[in-house]
C-alpha positions as CSV (number, residue, x, y, z in Angstrom):
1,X,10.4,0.9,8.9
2,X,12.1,0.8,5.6
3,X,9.7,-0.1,2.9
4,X,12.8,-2.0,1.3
5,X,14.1,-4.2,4.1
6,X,11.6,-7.0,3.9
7,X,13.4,-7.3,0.3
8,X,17.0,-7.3,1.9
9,X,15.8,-9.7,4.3
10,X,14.3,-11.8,2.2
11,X,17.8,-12.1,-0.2
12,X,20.0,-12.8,2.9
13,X,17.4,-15.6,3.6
14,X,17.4,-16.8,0.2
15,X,21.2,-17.7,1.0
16,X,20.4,-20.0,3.9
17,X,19.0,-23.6,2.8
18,X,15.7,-24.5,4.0
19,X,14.6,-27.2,2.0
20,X,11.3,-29.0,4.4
21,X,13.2,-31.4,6.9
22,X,16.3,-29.5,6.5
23,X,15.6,-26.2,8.6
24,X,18.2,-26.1,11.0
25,X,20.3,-23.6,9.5
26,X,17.7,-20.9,9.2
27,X,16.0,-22.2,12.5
28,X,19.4,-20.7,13.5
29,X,19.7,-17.7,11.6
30,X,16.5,-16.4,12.8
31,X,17.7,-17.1,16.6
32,X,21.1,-15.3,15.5
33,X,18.8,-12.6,14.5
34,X,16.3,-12.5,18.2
35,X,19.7,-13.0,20.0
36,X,21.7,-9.7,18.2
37,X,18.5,-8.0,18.8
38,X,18.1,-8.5,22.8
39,X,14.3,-10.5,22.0
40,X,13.6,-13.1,24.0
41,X,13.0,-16.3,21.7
42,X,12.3,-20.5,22.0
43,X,13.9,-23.0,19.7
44,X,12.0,-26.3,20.3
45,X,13.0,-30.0,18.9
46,X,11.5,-29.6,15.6
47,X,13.6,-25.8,15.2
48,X,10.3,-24.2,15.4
49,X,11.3,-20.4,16.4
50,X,8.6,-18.0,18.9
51,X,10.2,-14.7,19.3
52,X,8.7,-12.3,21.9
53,X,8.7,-8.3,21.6
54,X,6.8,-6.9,24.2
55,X,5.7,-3.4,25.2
56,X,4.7,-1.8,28.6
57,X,0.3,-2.0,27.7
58,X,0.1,-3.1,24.3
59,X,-1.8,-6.4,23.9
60,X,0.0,-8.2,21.8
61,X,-0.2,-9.6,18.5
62,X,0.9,-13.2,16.6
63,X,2.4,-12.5,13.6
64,X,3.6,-16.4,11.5
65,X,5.1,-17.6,8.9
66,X,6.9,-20.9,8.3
67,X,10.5,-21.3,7.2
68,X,10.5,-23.9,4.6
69,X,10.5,-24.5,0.8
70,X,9.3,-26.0,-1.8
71,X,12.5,-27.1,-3.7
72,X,12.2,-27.4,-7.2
73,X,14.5,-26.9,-10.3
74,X,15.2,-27.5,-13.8
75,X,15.8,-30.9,-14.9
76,X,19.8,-30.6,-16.3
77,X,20.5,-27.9,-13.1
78,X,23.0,-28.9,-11.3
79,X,22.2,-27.6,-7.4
80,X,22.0,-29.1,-3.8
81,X,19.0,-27.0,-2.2
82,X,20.7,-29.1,0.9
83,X,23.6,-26.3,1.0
84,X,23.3,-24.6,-2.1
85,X,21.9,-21.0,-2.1
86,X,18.8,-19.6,-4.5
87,X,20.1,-17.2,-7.0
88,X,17.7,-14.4,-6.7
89,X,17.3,-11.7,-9.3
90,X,15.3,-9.0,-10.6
91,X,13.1,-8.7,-13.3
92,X,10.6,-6.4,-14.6
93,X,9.0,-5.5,-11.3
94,X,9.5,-9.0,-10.0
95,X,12.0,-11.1,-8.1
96,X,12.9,-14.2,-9.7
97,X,15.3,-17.4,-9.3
98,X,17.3,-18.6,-11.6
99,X,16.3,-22.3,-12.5
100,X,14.6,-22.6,-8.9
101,X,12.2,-22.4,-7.3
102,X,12.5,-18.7,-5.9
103,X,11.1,-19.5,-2.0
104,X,8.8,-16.7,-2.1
105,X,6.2,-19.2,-0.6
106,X,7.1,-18.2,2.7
107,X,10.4,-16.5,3.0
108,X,8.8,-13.4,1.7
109,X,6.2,-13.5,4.9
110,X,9.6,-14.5,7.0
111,X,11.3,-11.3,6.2
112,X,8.1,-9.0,6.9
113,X,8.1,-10.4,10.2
114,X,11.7,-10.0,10.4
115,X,11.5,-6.6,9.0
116,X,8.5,-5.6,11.9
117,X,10.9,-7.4,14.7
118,X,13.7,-4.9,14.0
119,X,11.4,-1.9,13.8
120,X,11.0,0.4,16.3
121,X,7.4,-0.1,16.2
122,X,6.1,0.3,19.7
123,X,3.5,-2.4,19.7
124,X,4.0,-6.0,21.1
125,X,4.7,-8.7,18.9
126,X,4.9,-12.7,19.0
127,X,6.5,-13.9,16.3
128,X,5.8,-17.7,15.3
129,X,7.9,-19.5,12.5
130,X,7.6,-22.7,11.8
131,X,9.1,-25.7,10.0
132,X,8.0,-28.5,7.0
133,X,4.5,-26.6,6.0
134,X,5.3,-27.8,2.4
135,X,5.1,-31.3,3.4
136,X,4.0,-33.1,7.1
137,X,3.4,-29.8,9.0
138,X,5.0,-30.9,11.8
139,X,5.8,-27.9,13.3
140,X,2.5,-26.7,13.6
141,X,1.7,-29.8,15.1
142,X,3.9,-30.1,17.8
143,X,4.5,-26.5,18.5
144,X,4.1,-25.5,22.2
145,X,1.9,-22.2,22.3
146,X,0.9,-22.3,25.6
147,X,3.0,-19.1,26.7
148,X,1.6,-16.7,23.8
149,X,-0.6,-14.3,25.2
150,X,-2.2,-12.6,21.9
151,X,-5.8,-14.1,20.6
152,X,-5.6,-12.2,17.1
153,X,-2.7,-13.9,14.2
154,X,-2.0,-12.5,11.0
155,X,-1.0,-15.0,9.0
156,X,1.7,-14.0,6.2
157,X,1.6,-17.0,3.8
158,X,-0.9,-16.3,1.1
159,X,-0.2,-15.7,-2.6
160,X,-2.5,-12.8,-3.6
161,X,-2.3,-8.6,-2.9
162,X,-4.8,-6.6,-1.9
163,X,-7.2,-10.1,-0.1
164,X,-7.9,-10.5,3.4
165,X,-8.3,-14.6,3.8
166,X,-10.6,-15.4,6.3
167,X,-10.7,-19.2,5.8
168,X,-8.7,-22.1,4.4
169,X,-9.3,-25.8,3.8
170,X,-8.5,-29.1,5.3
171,X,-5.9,-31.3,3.6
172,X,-5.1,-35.3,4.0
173,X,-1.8,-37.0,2.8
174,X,-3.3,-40.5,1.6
175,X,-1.3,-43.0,0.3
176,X,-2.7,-46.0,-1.7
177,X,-0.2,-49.2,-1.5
178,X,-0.5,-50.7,-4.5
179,X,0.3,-55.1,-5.1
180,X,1.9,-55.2,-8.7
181,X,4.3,-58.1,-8.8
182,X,7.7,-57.8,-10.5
183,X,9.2,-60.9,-12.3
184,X,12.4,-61.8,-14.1
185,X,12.4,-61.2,-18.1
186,X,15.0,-61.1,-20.7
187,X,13.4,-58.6,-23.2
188,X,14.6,-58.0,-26.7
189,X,13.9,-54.6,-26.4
190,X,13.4,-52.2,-24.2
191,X,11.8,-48.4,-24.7
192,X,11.5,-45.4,-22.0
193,X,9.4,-42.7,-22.6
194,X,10.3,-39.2,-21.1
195,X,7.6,-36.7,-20.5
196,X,8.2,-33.1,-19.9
197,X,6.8,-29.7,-20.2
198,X,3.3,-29.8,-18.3
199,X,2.7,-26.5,-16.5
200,X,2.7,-28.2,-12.8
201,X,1.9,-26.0,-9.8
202,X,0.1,-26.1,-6.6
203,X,-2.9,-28.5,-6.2
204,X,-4.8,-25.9,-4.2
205,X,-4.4,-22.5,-6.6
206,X,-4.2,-24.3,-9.6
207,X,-6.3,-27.4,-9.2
208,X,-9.1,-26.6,-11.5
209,X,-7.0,-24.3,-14.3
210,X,-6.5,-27.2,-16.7
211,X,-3.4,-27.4,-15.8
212,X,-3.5,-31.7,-16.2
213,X,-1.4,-34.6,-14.4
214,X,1.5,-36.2,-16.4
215,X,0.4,-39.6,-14.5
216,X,-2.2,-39.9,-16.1
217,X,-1.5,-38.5,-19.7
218,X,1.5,-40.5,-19.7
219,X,-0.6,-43.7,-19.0
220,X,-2.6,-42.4,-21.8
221,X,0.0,-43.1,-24.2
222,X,1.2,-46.2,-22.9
223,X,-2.0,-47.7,-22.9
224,X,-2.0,-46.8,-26.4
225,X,1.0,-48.8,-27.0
226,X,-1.4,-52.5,-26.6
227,X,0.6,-55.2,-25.0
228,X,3.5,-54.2,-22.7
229,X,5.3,-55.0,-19.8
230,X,6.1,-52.4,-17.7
231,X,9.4,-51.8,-16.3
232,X,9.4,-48.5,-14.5
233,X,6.9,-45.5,-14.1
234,X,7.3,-42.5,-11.7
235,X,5.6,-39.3,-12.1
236,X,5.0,-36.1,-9.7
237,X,7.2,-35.4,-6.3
238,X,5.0,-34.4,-3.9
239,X,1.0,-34.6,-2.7
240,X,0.7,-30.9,-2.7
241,X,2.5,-30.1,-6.4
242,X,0.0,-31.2,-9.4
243,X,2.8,-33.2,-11.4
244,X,4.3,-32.2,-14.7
245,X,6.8,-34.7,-15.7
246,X,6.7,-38.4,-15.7
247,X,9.2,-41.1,-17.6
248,X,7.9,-44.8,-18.2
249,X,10.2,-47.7,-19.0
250,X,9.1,-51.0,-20.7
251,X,9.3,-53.9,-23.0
252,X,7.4,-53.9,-26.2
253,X,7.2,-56.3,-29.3
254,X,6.2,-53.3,-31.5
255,X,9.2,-51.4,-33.9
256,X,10.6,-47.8,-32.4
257,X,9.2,-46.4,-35.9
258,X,5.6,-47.4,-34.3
259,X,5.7,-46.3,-31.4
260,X,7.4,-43.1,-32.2
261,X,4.5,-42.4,-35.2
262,X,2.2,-43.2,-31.5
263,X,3.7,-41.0,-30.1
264,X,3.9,-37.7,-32.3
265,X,0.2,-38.1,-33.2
266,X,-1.5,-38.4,-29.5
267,X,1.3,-35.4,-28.7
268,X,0.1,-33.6,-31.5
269,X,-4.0,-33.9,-30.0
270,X,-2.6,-32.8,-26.5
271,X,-0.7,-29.6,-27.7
272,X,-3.7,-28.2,-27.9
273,X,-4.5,-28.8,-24.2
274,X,-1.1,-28.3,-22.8
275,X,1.2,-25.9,-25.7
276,X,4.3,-27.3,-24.3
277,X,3.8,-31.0,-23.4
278,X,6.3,-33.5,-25.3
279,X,7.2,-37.1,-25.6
280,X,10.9,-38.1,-25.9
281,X,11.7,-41.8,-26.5
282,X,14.3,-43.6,-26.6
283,X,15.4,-47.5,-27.6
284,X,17.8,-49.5,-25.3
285,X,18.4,-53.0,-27.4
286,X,18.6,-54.2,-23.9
287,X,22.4,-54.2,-22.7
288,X,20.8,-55.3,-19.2
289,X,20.7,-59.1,-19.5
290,X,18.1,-59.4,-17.0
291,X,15.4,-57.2,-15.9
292,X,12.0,-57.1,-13.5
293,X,8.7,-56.7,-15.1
294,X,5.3,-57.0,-14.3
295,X,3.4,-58.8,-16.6
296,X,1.1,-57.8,-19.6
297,X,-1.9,-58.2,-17.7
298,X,-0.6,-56.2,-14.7
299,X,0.5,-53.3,-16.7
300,X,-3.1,-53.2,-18.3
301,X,-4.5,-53.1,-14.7
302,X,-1.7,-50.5,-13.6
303,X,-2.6,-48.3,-16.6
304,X,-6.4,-48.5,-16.4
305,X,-6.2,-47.5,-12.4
306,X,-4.4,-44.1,-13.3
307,X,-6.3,-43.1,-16.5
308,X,-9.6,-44.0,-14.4
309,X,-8.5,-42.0,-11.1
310,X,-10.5,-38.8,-10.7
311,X,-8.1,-36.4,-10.0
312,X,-8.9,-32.7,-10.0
313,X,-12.2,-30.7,-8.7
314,X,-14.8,-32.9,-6.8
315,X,-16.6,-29.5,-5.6
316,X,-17.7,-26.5,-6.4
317,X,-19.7,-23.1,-5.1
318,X,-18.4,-20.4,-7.0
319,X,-14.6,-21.6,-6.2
320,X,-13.2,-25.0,-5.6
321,X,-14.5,-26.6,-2.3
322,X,-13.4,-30.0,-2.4
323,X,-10.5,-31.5,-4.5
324,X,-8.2,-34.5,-4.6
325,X,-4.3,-34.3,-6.1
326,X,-2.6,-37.7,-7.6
327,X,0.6,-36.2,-6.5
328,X,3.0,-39.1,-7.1
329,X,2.9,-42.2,-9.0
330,X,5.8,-45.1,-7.9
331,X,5.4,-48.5,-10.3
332,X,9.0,-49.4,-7.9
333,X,7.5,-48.1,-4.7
334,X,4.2,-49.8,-5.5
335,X,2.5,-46.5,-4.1
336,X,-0.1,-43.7,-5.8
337,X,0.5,-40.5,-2.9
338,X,-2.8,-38.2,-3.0
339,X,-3.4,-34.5,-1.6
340,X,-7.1,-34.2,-0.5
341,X,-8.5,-31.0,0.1
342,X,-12.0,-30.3,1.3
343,X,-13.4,-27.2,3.3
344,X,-16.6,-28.8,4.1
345,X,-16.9,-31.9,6.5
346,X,-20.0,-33.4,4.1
347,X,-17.5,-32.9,0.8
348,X,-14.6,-34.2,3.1
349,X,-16.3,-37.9,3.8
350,X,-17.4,-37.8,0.0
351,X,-14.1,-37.8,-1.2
352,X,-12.7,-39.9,1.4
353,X,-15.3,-42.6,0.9
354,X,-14.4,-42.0,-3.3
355,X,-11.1,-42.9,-2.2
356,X,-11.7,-46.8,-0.3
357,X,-13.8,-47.5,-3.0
358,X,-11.1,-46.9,-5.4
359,X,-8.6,-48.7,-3.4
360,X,-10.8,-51.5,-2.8
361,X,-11.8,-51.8,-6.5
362,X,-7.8,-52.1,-7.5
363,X,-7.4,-54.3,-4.5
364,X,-5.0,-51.4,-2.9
365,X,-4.7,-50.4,1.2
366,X,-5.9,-47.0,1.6
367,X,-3.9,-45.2,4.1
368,X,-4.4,-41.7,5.7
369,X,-0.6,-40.7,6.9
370,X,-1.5,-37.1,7.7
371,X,-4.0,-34.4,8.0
372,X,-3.9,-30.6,8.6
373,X,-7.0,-28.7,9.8
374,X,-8.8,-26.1,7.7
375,X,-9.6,-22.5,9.9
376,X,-12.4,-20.2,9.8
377,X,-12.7,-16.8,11.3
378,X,-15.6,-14.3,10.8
379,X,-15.9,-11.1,8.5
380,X,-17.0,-9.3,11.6
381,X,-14.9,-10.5,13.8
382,X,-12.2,-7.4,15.7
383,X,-9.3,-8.8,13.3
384,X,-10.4,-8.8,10.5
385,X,-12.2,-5.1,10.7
386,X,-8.6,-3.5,11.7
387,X,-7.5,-5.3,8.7
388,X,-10.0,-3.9,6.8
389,X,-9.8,-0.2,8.2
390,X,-6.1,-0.2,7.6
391,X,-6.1,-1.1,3.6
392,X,-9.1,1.5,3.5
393,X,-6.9,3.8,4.7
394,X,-4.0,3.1,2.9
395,X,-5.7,2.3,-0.6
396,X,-9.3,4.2,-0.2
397,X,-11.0,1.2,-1.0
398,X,-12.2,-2.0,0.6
399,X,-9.8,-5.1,0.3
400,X,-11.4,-8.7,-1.4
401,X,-12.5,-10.9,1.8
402,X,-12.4,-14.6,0.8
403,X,-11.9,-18.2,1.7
404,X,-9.1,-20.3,0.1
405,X,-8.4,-24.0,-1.5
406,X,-5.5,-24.0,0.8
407,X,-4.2,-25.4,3.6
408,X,-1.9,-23.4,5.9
409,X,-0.4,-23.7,9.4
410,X,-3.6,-21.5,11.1
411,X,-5.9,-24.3,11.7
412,X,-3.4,-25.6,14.2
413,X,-3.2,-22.6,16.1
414,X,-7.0,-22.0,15.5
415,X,-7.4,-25.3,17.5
416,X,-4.2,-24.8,20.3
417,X,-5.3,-21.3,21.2
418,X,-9.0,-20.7,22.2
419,X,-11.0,-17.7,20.7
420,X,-7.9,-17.2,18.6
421,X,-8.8,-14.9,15.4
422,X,-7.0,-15.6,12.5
423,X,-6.6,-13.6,8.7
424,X,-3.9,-13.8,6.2
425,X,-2.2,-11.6,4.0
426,X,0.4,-11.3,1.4
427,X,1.9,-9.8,-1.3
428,X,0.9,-11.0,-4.9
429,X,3.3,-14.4,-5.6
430,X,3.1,-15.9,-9.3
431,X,3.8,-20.1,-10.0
432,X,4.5,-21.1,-6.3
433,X,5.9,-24.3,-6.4
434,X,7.2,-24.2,-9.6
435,X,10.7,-23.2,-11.2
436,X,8.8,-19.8,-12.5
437,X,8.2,-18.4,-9.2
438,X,7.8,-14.8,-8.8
439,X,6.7,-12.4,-6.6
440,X,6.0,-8.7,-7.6
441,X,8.0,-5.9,-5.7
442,X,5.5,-3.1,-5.3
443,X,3.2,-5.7,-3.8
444,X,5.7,-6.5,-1.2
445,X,6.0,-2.5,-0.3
446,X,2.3,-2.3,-0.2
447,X,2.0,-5.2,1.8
448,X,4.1,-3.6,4.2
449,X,1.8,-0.7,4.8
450,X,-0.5,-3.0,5.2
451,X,0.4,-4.9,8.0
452,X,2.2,-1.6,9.6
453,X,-0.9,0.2,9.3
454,X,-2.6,-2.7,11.3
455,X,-0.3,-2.7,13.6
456,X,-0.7,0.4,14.9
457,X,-4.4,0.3,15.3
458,X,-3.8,-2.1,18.6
């Protein structure tokens, strides 16, 4: 097996656009690839992918990954991640995108499978990808399993080197409908505030690094601002990305010089949270000779429910346990959308509970609209020990066993297939889900071994 494939395969993905929802082009690119190969293979509804490579008595083996993306990208960027492909480059040891997000997060664990399926590896494989992890996990969901014959998965979507994951959290899409009632104003003026340059990232790795929520620094400031009407505020894009941008328009009575000397000192006390977070504003003398706002009172109430929302860590036992995102905040859409993550059922109906109290408090509806299942497998289970042997051989040393803040794909499986073991592995992958994603080369090569190594112990 070259040790440099999974790296060609992985650019030659990178070309293919696979935003979540929009998978049927590398859905078809991967059954180009079975079909040019002779491998038998099953494209279902959702453009879910199982390839089968099997060898006269070799038990064989689930290897998975999913095909999606997180699509990110600079603000000013011009690109369609709908047909547009990632411009991937390398830099000091890493692979990069330029203005992107760089897809690592999971086309890297696509190509190793990719790169083991064209092997001449004589050991029996069933290869699983599937689509929209990043957002409903649909594909695990629905996925039919029920001709795979292998009880042991290695799992190819984690984010550090040199770990054997041997457990992941739950996670719940909740969405809180919120009631705030717009009305017809004529305004004299009219002020939007942009706010940029929060470090972001993914609401499982990054919950708990201080990484904060533009939501609810944003309302910060406004609140500062005294009586205003609001006309607009959105912040965050997904339940799964911690947001780091937000812009807020309203009406105010108080001069731009004001609000801009607000501004520049409650930016100046954050810097030294967050080094790059800033506060652009701007004035529209109100051109638009009518506009819908929701009243002073009902901006206060708006306001107060996001500074007073408790987002970040909820538990802890030496690592995050339990966890709630406020992904996405929608004024227009009259909606707060929040990632839950919890790896304990006790935790899990804490939180949840935390949650309808909130909502009922602000007079929202608190809706669950999805949920993904959390996996667990033992240290000493058979898996996990050939896992273990195979880094020992490769690297002398014993790899880190661990469970993650997470949520991936294997809890599905875990629950389809009976007695099924379960690990992941990875190479090391820097800022997933962010425009500086990055994943480091050598990693990739000795993830490689790693999983070859493995392999060949069945």
């Amino acid at each position: 097996m070259m040790q440099d494939k999974t790296i060609e395969f992985f650019k030659e993905l990178s070309k293919i656009p696979r935003e979540s929802g929009n998978e049927k082009q590398i859905s078809d690119y991967i059954c180009n690839f079975a079909k040019s190969r002779n491998l038998e293979y099953i494209q279902d509804k959702y453009n879910n992918v199982i390839i089968k490579k099997y060898v006269k008595n070799s038990a064989p083996i689930i290897l998975q990954a999913h095909l999606d993306m997180v699509c990110e990208k600079e603000e000013n960027l011009e690109f369609n991640f709908q047909k547009d492909s990632i411009e991937v480059y390398e830099e000091n040891g890493f692979l990069k995108a330029k203005g992107t997000t760089l897809g690592a997060d999971n086309g890297i664990g696509v190509a190793q499978i990719l790169n083991i399926l064209d092997s001449d590896l004589n050991i029996s494989i069933e290869a699983i990808f599937t689509v929209s992890e990043e957002t409903t996990m649909i594909g695990a969901e629905n996925i039919d399993v029920s001709t795979l014959k292998g009880r042991e998965m290695i799992n190819l979507d984690g984010f550090e080197s040199d770990t054997i994951i041997t457990e992941s959290a739950s996670f719940f899409d909740i969405v809180l409908e919120t009631n705030f009632k717009f009305k017809k104003s004529n305004p004299e003026k009219v002020y939007t505030i942009n706010l940029s340059g929060m470090l972001g990232g993914h609401s499982g790795f990054e919950i708990n690094n201080n990484r904060g929520n533009s939501s609810i620094e944003l309302a910060s400031l406004i609140k500062k601002l005294g009586n205003v009407q609001l006309i607009e505020f959105i912040s965050g894009t997904k339940f799964n990305v911690i947001p780091s941008s937000g812009k807020c328009t309203f009406s105010s009575d108080m001069e731009f010089k004001k609000i801009r000397d607000i501004i520049n000192k409650f930016q100046k006390q954050k810097q030294e949270e967050y080094n790059n977070l800033e506060f652009k504003i701007t004035l529209d003398k109100s051109s638009i000779e009518e506009i819908k706002c929701i009243s002073i009172e009902e901006s206060k109430r708006f306001l107060n429910s996001i500074t007073s929302f408790r987002h970040g860590v909820f538990f802890m036992d030496r690592q995050v346990t339990t966890s709630q995102n406020l992904g996405i905040v929608n004024l227009r859409e009259n909606v707060f959308k929040i990632g839950v993550r919890s790896s304990r059922k006790n935790e899990e109906k804490i939180i949840l509970d935390y949650l309808k109290t909130f909502s009922a408090e602000n007079n929202f509806t608190f809706n669950i609209i999805g949920s993904q299942p959390g996996f667990e497998t033992k240290e000493d289970s058979f898996l996990i020990q050939k896992l273990v042997r195979a880094y020992e051989k490769i690297e002398n040393k014993i790899p880190d066993l661990k469970s993650v803040h997470i949520t991936v794909e294997a809890g599905f499986f875990e629950n389809k297939l009976p007695g099924l073991q379960v690990a992941i592995i990875s190479p090391k992958i820097l800022g997933a889900h962010t425009i500086n994603e990055m994943v480091d080369i050598k990693s990739v090569n000795k993830c490689d071994m790693w999983l070859l190594e493995t392999l060949k112990q069945i």
